[in-house]
ZAVEXVO-927235 format. One record per residue: x, y, z of N, C-alpha, C in turn; residue in three letters. Coordinates in pm, whole numbers, m for minus. Layout:
N
SITE    neast   nnorth      nup   caeast   canorth     caup    ceast   cnorth      cup   rest
SITE        X        Y        Z        X         Y        Z        X        Y        Z    ALA
...
//
This chain:
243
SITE    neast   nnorth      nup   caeast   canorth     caup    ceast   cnorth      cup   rest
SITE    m1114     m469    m2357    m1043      m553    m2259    m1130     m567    m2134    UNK
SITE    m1128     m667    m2073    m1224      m682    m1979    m1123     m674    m1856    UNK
SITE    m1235     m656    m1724    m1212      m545    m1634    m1156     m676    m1520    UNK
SITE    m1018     m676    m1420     m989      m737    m1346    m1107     m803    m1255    UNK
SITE    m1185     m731    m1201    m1241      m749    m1121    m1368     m650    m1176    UNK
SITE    m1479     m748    m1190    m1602      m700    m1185    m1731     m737    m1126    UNK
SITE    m1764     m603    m1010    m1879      m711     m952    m2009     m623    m1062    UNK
SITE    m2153     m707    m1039    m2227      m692    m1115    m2396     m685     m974    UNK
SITE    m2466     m572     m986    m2633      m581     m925    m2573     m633     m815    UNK
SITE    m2456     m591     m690    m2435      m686     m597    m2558     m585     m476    UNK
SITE    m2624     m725     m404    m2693      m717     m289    m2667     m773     m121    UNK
SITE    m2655     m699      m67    m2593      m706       78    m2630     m702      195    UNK
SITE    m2721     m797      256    m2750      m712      400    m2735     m813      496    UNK
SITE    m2795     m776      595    m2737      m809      751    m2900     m842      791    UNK
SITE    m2924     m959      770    m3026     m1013      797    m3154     m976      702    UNK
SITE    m3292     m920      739    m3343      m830      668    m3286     m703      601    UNK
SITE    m3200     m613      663    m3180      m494      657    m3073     m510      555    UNK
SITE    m3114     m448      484    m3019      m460      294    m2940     m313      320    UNK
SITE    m2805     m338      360    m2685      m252      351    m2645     m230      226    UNK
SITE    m2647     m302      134    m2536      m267        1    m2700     m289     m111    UNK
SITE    m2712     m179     m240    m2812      m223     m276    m2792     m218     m453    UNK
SITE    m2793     m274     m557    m2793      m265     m701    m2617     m187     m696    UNK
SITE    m2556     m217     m641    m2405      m135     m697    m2295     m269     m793    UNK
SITE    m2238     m212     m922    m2195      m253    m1003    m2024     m168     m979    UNK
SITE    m1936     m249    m1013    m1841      m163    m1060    m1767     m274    m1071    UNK
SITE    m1616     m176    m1151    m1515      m246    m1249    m1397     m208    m1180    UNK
SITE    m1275     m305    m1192    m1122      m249    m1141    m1056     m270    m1266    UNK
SITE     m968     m187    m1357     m880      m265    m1455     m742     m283    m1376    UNK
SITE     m642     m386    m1467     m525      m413    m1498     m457     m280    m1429    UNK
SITE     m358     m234    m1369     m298      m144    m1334     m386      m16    m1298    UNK
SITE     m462      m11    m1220     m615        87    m1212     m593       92    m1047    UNK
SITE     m639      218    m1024     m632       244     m867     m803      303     m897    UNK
SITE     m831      230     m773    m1015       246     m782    m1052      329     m624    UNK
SITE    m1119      417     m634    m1156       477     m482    m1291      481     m465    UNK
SITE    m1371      390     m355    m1456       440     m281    m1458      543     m188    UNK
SITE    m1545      614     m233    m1565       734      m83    m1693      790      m86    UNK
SITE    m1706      825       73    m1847       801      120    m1825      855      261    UNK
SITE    m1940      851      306    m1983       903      460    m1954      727      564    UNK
SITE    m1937      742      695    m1948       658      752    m2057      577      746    UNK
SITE    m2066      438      729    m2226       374      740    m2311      378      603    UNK
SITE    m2206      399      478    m2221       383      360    m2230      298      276    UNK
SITE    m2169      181      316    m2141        63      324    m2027       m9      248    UNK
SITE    m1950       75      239    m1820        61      177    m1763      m70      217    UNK
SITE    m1731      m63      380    m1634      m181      402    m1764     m306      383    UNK
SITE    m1877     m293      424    m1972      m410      394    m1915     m423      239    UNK
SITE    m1909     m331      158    m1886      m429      m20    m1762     m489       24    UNK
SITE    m1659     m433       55    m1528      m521       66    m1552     m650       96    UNK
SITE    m1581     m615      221    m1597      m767      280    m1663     m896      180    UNK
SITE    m1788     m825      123    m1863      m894       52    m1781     m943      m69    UNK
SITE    m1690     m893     m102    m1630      m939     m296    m1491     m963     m195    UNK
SITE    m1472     m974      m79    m1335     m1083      m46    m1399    m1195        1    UNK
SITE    m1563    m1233       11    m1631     m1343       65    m1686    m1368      214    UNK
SITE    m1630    m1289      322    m1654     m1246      451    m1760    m1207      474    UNK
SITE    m1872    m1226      345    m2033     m1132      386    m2082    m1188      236    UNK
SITE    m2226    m1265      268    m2230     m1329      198    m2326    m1197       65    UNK
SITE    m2297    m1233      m56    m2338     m1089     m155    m2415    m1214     m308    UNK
SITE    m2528    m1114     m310    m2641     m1197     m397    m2597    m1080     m513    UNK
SITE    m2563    m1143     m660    m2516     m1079     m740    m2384    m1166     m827    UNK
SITE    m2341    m1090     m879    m2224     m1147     m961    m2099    m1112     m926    UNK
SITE    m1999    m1152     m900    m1841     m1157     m860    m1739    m1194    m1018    UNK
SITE    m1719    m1119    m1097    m1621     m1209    m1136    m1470    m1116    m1164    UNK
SITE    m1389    m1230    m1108    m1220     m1174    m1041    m1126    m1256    m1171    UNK
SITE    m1058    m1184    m1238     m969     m1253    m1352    m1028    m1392    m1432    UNK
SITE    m1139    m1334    m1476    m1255     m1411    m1577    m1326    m1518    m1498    UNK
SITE    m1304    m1529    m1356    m1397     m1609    m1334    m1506    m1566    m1218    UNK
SITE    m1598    m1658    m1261    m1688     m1605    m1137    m1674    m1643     m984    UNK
SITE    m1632    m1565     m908    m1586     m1595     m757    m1675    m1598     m677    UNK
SITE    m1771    m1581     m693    m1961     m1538     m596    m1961    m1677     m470    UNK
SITE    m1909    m1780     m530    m1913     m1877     m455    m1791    m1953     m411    UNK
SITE    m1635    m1911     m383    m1523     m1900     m370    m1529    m1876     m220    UNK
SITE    m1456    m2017     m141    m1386     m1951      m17    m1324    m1860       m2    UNK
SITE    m1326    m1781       93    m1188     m1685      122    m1081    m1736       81    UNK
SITE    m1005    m1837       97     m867     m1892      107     m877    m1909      m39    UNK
SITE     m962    m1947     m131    m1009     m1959     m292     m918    m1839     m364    UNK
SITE    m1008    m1718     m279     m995     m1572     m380     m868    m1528     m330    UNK
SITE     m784    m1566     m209     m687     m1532     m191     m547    m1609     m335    UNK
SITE     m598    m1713     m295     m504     m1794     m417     m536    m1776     m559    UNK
SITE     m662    m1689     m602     m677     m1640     m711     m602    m1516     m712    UNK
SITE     m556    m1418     m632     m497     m1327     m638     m602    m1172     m585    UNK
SITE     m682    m1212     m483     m739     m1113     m400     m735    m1127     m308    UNK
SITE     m673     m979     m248     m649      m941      m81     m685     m847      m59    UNK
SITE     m750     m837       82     m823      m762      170     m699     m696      288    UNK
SITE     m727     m574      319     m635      m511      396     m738     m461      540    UNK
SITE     m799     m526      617     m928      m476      704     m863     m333      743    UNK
SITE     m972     m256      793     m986      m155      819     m913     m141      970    UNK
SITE     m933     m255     1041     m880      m268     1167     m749     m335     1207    UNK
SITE     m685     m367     1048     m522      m417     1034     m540     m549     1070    UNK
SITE     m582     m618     1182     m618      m744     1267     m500     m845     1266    UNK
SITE     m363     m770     1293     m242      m822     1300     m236     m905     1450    UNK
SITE     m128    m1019     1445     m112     m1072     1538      m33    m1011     1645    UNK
SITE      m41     m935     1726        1      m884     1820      142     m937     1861    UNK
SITE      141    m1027     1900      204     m1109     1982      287    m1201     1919    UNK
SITE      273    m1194     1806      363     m1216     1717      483    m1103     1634    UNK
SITE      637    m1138     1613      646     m1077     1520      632    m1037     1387    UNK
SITE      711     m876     1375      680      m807     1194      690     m952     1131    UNK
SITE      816    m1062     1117      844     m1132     1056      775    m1257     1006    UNK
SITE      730    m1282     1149      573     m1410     1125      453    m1326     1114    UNK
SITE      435    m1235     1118      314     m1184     1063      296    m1164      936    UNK
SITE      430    m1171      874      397     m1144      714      438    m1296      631    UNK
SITE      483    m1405      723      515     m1500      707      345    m1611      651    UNK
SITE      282    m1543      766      137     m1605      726       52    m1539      611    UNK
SITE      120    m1456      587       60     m1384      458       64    m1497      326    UNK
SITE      227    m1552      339      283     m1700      219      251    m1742      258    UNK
SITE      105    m1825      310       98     m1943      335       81    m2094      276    UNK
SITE       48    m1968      134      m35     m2062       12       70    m2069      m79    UNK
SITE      170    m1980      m73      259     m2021     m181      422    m2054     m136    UNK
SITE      470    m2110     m256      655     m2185     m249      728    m2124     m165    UNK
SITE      845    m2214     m118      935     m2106      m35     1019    m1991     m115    UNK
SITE     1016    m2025     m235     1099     m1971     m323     1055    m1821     m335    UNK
SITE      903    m1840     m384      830     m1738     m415      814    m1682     m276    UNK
SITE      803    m1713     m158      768     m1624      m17      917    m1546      m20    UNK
SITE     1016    m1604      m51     1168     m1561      m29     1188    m1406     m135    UNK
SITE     1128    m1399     m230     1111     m1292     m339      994    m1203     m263    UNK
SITE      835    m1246     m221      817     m1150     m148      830    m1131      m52    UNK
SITE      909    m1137       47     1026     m1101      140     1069     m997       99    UNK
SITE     1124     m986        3     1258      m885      m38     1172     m753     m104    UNK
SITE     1033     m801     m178      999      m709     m246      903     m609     m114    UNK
SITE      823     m620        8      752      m623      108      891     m497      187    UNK
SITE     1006     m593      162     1033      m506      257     1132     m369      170    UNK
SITE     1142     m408       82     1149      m279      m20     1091     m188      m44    UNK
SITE      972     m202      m30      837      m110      m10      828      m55      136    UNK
SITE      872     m145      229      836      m105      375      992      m90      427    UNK
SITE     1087        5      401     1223       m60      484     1206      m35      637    UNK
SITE     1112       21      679     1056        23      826     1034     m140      897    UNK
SITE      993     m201      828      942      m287      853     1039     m382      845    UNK
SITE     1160     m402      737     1276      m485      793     1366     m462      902    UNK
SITE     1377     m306      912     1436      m312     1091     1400     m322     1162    UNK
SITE     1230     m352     1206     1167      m367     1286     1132     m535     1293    UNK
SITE     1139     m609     1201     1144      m749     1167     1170     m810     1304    UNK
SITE     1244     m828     1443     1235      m951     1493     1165     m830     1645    UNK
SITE     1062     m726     1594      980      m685     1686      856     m755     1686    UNK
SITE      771     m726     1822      646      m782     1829      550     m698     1724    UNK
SITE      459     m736     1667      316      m606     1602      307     m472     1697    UNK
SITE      276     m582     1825      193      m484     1932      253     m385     1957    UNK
SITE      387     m355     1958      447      m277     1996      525     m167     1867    UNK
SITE      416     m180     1754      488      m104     1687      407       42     1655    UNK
SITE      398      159     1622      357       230     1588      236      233     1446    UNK
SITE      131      304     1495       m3       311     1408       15      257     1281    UNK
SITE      142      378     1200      156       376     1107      268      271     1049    UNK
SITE      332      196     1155      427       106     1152      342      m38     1117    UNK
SITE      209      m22     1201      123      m136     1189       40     m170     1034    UNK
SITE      m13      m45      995      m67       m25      867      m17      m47      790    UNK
SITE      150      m50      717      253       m85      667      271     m229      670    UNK
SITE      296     m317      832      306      m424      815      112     m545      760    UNK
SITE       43     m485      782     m118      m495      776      m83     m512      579    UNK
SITE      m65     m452      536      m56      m412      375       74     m479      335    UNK
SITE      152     m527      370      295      m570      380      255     m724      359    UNK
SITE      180     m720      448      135      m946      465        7     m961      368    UNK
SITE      m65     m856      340     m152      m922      249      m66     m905       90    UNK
SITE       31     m850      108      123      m829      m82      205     m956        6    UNK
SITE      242     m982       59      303     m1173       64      267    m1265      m30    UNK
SITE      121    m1259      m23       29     m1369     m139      118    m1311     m288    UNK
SITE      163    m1224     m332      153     m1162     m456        1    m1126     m528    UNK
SITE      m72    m1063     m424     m189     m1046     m534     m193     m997     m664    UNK
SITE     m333     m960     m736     m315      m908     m829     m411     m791     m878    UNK
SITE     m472     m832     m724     m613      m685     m647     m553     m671     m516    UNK
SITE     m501     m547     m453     m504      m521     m338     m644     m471     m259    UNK
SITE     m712     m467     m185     m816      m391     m139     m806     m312       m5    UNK
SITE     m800     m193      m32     m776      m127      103     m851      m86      202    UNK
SITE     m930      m89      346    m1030       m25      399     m981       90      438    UNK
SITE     m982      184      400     m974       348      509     m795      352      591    UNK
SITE     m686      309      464     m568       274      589     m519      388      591    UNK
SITE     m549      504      566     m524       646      716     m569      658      814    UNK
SITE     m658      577      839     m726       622      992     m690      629     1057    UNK
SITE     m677      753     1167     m591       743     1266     m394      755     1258    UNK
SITE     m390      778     1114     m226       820     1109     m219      940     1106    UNK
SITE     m128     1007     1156      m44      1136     1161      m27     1191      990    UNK
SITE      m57     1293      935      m35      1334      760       85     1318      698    UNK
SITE      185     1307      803      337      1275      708      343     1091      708    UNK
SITE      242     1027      803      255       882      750      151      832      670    UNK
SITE       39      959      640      m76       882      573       50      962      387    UNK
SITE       78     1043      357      159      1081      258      204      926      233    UNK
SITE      298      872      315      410       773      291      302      615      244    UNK
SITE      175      635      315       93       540      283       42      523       87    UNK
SITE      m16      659       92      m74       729      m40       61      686     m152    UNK
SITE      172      778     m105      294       748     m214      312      592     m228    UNK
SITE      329      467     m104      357       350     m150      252      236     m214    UNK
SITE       87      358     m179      m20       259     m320      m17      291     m478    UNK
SITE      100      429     m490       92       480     m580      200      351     m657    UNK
SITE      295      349     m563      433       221     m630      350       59     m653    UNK
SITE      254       63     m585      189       m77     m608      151     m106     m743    UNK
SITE       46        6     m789       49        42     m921      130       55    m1037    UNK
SITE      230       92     m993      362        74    m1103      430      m66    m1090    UNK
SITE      406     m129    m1012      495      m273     m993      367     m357    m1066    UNK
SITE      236     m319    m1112      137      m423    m1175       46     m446    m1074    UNK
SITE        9     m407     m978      m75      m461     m856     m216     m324     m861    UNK
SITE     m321     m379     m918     m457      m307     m899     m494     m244     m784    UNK
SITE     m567     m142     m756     m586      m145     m607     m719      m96     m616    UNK
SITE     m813     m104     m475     m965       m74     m455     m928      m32     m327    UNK
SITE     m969       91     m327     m949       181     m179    m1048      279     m156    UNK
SITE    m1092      217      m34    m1200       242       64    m1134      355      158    UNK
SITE    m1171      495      178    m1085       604      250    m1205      694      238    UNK
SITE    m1188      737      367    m1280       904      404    m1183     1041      376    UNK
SITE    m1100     1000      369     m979      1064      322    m1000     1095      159    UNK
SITE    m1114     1148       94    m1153      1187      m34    m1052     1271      m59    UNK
SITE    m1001     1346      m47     m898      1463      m85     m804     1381     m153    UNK
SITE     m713     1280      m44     m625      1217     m100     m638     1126     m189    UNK
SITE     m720     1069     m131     m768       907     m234     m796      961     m421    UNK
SITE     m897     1114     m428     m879      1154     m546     m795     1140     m587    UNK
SITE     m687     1191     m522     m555      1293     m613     m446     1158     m670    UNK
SITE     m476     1032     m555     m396       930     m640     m489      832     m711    UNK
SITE     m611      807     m696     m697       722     m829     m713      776     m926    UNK
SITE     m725      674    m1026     m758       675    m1220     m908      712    m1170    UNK
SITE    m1050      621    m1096    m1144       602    m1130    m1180      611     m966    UNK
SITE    m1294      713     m945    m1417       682     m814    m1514      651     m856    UNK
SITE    m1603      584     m713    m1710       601     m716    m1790      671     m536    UNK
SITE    m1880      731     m545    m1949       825     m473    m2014      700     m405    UNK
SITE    m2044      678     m294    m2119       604     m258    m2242      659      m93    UNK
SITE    m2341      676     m111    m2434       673      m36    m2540      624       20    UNK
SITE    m2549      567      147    m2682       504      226    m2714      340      106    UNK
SITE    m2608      265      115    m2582       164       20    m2591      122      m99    UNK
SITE    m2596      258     m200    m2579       279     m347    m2470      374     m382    UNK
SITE    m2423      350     m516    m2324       475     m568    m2422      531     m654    UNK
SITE    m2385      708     m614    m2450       771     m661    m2399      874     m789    UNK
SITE    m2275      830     m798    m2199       905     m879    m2028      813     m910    UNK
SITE    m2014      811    m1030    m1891       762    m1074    m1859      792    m1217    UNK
SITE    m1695      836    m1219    m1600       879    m1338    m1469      851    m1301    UNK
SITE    m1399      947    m1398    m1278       968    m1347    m1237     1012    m1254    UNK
SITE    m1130     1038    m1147    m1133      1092    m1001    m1110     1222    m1027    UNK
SITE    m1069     1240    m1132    m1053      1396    m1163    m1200     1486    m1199    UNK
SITE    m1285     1403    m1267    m1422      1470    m1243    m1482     1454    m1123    UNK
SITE    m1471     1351    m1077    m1548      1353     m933    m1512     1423     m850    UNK
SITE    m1372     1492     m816    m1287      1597     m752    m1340     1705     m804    UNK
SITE    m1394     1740     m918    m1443      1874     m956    m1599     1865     m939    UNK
SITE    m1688     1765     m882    m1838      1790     m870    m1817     1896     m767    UNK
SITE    m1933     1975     m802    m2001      2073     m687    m2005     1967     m569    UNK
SITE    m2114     1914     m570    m2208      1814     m452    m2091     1734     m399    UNK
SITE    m2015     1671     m471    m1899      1592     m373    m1747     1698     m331    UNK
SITE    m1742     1810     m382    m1674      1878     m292    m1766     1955     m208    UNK
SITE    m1807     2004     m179    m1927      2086      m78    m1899     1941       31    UNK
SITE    m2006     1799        5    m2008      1682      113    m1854     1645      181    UNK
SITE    m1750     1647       98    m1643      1524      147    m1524     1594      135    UNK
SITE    m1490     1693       31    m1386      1783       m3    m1379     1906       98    UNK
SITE    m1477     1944      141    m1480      2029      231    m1519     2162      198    UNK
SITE    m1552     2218       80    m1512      2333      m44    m1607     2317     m155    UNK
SITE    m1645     2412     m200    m1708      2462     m277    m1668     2520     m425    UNK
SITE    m1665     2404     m528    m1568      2533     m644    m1652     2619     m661    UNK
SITE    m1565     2726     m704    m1589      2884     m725    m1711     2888     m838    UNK
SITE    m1804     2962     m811    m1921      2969     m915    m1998     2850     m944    UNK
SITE    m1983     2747     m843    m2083      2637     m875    m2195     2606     m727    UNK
SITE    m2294     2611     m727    m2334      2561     m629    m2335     2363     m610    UNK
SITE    m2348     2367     m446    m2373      2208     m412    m2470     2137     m406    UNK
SITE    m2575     2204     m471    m2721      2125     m477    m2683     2041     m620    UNK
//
């Protein structure tokens, strides 16, 4: 069966300076995928790059087709969404039109269903509905941030790092509701320094360093390397060294 989303030899940089270099990888059908890595790894550079925001020399292809050359607004209506690292919600707007622009591309019918399903996932976020963004809490924001990009109905979520900066009983509530994304049919690719957690809820990592992956399996082997618990886990299993 071939893989939702597969990029292929993707190449990345920022003028001369090549940030992302020969990295390949696969998302399946109901698959929670984790990048993790050190800061300046170039994680959110791939995001950006396979949602189109950074232009990437290589192969893209998103539900059999090749997307390499796909507007943003393209891969959104193909069924890929980006969750930035920095939320980049409208402030000044409310919960309610902020997730309103999320449907922009699709029926009223269908925005009216994800309505109901958005805020089923978030019930924070329907009592907070005729509040401003700006004024809502970290983890209130991250919720509605992930809330408007499942508006589209994707069929790839992509996450950058969305614990940063939350308190552990709202990054839990974060972790538990990518776990429900997955059970409702929605893929996910999550970008988190938060290795501990991100293991314990992905099928599949990959290790990524100084703009290559240097290691990828199951998250359950990659949770048991020496070298990536010693770097990112914090710990050392018993009787193994981290070289």
């Amino acid at each position: 069966m071939s893989a939702l989303l597969s990029v292929s030899d993707a190449h990345i940089a920022y003028g001369k300076v090549e940030a992302v270099r020969s990295v390949s990888l696969e998302v399946g059908d109901n698959e929670i995928v984790t990048i993790i890595g050190a800061n300046g790894a170039g994680k959110t550079t791939l995001l950006n790059a396979i949602m189109g925001i950074l232009q990437l020399k290589g192969r893209v292809v998103f539900a059999g087709e090749d997307i390499v050359r796909l507007e943003i607004e393209d891969r959104v209506a193909a069924g890929l969404s980006l969750v930035p690292e920095h939320r980049e919600l409208f402030a000044t707007m409310s919960v309610e039109d902020n997730l309103q622009l999320g449907a922009f591309r699709i029926a009223r019918a269908v925005a009216a269903r994800s309505f109901e399903r958005v805020y089923a996932l978030f019930p924070r976020l329907k009592e907070r509905r005729r509040q401003l963004a700006g004024t809502l809490s970290g983890g209130e924001q991250q919720m509605l941030a992930m809330g408007r990009a499942l508006m589209g109905a994707p069929k790839l979520l992509m996450l950058d790092e969305p614990s940063l900066g939350l308190a552990p009983i709202i990054v839990a509530d974060i972790f538990r509701t990518i776990g429900e994304l997955r059970a409702a049919g929605v893929s996910v690719l999550l970008v988190e320094q938060n290795a501990q957690a991100a293991l314990q809820i992905a099928d599949r990592a990959y290790v990524m360093e100084l703009g290559e992956f240097i290691l990828d399996g199951s998250a359950k082997d990659i949770a048991a390397n020496a070298r990536v618990a010693a770097s990112y886990l914090g710990f050392t299993h018993e009787g193994e060294s981290a070289v």
